[in-house]
N, C-alpha and C positions, 0 to 999 in steps of 0.2 A: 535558153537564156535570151531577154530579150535586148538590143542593143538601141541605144541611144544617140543619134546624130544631129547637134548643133551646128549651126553655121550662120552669119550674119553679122555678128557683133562687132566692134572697133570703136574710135571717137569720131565725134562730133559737136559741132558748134551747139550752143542752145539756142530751140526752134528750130534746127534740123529734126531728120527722121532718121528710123531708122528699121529694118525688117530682121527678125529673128526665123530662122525656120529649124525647127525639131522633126528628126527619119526617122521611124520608130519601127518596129517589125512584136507579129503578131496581133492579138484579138484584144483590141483598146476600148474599155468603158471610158473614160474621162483624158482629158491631158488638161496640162496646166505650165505655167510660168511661173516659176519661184524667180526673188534675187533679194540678194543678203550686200548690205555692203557695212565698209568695214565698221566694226565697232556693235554691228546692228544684229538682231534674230534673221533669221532665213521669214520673210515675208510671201503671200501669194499674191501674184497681179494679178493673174486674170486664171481662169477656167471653161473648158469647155466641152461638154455632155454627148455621147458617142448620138445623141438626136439634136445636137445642137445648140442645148441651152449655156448662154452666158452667165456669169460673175465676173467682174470687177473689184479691185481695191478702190476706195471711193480717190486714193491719190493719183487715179490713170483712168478714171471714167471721164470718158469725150477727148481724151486722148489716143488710146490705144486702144487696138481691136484685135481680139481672140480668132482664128478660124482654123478650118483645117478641111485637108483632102482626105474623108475617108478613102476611098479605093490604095491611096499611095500612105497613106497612114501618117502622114505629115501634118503638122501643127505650126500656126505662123502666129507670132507677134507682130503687128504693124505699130511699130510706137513714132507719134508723130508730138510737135512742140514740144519737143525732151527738155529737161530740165536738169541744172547740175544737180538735181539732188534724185535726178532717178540712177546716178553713176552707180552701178556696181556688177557682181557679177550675177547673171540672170540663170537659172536653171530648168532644164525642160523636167518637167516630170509626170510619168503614165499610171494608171490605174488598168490591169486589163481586166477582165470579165471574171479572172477567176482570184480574182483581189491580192493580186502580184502588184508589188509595188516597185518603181524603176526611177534613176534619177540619171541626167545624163551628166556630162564632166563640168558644166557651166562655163560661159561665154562671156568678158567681160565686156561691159558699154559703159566708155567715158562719156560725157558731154561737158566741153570746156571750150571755155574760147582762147 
């Protein structure tokens, strides 16, 4: 079973920053950044490709940036100039190679003044 570890999230002002990191364990094709806030669908911000490749939501391109540590299997959100309207709660979620899919418990990020 694979396990999912969030960390980073809390408030902040807007035009703060903020960094999200996802522990993930086992054999990962893709990760990603979901966040759903209230009222809303489960949306994807960003993705990123066990060789690297990006996607973006066009709502968080030139803002935030996808990366990750293959060897420690770790996945980062860097979200920078937040916006109150990026407030909700953000979710990691893994694809592994053998098309197991994994969602971890979700982190919330206010941005309020």
């Amino acid at each position: 079973q694979v396990q999912l570890v969030e960390s980073g999230g809390g408030l902040v002002q807007p035009g703060g920053s903020l960094r999200l990191s996802c522990a993930a364990s086992g054999s990962i094709d893709y990760m990603d950044w979901y966040r759903q806030a209230p009222g809303n669908q489960r949306e994807l911000v960003a993705r990123i490709t066990s060789s690297g490749n990006q996607n973006y939501a066009d709502s968080v391109k030139g803002r935030f940036t996808i990366s990750r540590d293959n060897p420690k299997n770790t996945v980062f959100l860097q979200m920078n100039s937040l916006k109150p309207e990026d407030t909700a709660v953000y979710y990691c979620h893994i694809r592994t190679i053998n098309w197991n899919e994994y969602w971890g418990q979700g982190i919330q990020v206010t941005v309020s003044s």
